[in-house]
N, C-alpha and C positions, 0 to 999 in steps of 0.2 A: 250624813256621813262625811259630805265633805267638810263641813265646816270644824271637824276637831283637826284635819290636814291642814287647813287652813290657818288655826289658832295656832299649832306645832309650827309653821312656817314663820308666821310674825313672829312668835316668841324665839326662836330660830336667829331671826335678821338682828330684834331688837339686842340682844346676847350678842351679835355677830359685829352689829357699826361698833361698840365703843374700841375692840379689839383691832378694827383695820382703821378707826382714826388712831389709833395709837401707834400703830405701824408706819401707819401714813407721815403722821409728824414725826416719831424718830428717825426714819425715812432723809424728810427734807431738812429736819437738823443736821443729820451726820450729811448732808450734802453740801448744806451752809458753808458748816467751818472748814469743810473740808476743802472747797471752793475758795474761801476767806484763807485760808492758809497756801493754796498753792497760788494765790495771786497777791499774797503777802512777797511770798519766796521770785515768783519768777519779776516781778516789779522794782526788784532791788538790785542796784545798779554794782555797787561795794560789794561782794561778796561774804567781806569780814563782817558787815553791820546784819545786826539781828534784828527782825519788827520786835517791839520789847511786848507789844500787847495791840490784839487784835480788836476792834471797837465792835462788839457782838453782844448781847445781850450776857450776862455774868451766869454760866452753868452750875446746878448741882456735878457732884462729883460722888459717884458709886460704883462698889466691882464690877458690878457689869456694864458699865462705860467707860471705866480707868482706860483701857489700854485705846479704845476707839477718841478719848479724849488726847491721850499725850501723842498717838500718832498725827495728829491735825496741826500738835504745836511742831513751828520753824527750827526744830533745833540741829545742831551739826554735833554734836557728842551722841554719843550711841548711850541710851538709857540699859543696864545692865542689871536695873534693879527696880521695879516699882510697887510700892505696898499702899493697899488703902485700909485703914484701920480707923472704925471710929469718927472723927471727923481730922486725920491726921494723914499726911502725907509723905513716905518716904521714897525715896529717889536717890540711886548710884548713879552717877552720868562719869563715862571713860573719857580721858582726857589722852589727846593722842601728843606725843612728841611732836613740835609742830615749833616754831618758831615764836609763833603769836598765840601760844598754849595758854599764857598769863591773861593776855586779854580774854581769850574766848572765855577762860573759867569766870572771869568776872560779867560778862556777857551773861552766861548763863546763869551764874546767880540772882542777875539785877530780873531776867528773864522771866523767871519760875518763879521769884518771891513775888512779882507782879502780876503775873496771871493766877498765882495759889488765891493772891489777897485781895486784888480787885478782878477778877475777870471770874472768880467761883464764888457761892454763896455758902457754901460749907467746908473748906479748908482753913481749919483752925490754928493747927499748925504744920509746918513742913519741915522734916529734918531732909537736909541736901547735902549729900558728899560726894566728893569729885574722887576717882581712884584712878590710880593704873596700875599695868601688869608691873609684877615684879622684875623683873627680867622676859628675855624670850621664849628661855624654856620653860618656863611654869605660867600655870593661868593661874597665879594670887593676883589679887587684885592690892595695891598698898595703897591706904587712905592720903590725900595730900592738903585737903582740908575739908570742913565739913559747917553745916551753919544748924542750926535749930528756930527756925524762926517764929514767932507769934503773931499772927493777925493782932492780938491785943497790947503787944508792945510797939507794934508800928502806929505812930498817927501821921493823917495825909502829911505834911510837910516831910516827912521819913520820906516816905512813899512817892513825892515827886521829888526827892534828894536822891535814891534809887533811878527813879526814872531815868533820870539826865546825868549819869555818872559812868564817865568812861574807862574808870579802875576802881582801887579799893577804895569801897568806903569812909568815909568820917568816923574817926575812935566811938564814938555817941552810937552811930548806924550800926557801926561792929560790933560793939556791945548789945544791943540789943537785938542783934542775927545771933550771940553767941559764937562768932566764926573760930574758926580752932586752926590753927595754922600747925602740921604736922613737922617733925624735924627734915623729913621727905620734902616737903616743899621748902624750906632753908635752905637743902641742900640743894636742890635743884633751881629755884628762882632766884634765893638769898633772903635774908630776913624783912619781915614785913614790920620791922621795930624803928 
């Protein structure tokens, strides 16, 4: 009699470990980055400089760790929008009125095409657009520029040309981001021509 209690018990546990190692490690991953990222942020002296990419092991990316994943990254624009679709990544980041609003948007582009293309193992592509409020009384958000990017149109030389660039890219880079420059950002920065 005891021994079917017995068998129910092992078979029990054996069903039981692979559940609490999986726990276990999404556990001390989402501790990692999370760790790796607030010692990204408080480590940096400049406030305006962004870590452009965290040296971490490179993530899958899936709905159920999109939002545990982009809360880990450094970023200073409030993500207003994020979709995961497929092996495809889209992101609205709100651009506030800010003096050095030009830079940060270029900050974060260099940012996000860096960790979509080397820091995950499945984002194929990322469509990126930067918006803001229309005005104060309405919450439209108006596009001011937007990129479509490819993992497969970028090769490393792109990719450390990104890295190390402190505004708009090379006509070559931008073409291949497809960047879209809205009449809203004309108006407001001046032409990117």
């Amino acid at each position: 009699m005891d021994e079917p209690i017995h068998a129910k018990g092992a078979l029990f546990m054996r069903l039981l470990k692979p559940i609490l190692l999986a726990c276990t490690g999404s556990l001390l991953v989402t501790l990692l980055i999370s760790g790796l990222a607030q010692g990204a942020m408080s480590s940096s002296h400049d406030h305006r400089t962004l870590p452009v990419i965290l040296e971490t092991a490179p993530i899958d990316i899936h709905s159920n760790n999109l939002v545990d994943v982009l809360a880990g990254l450094p970023l200073r624009m409030h993500i207003s929008r994020a979709v995961w679709s497929g092996s495809t990544l889209t992101l609205d980041l709100n651009v506030s009125n800010t003096p050095d609003a030009v830079q940060a948007i270029y900050d974060h582009l260099h940012q996000m095409i860096l960790f979509s293309f080397t820091q995950t193992t499945n984002v194929k592509q990322l469509f990126l657009r930067f918006v803001t409020p229309d005005d104060g009384l309405t919450s439209t958000k108006r596009l001011l520029l937007a990129a479509d990017a490819s993992r497969d149109d970028l090769n490393h030389a792109d990719l450390e040309q990104i890295r190390t660039l402190k505004s708009a890219p090379s006509p070559d880079v931008e073409e291949k981001l497809h960047l879209r420059y809205t009449a809203l950002w004309n108006k407001k920065f001046g032409s990117t021509d």
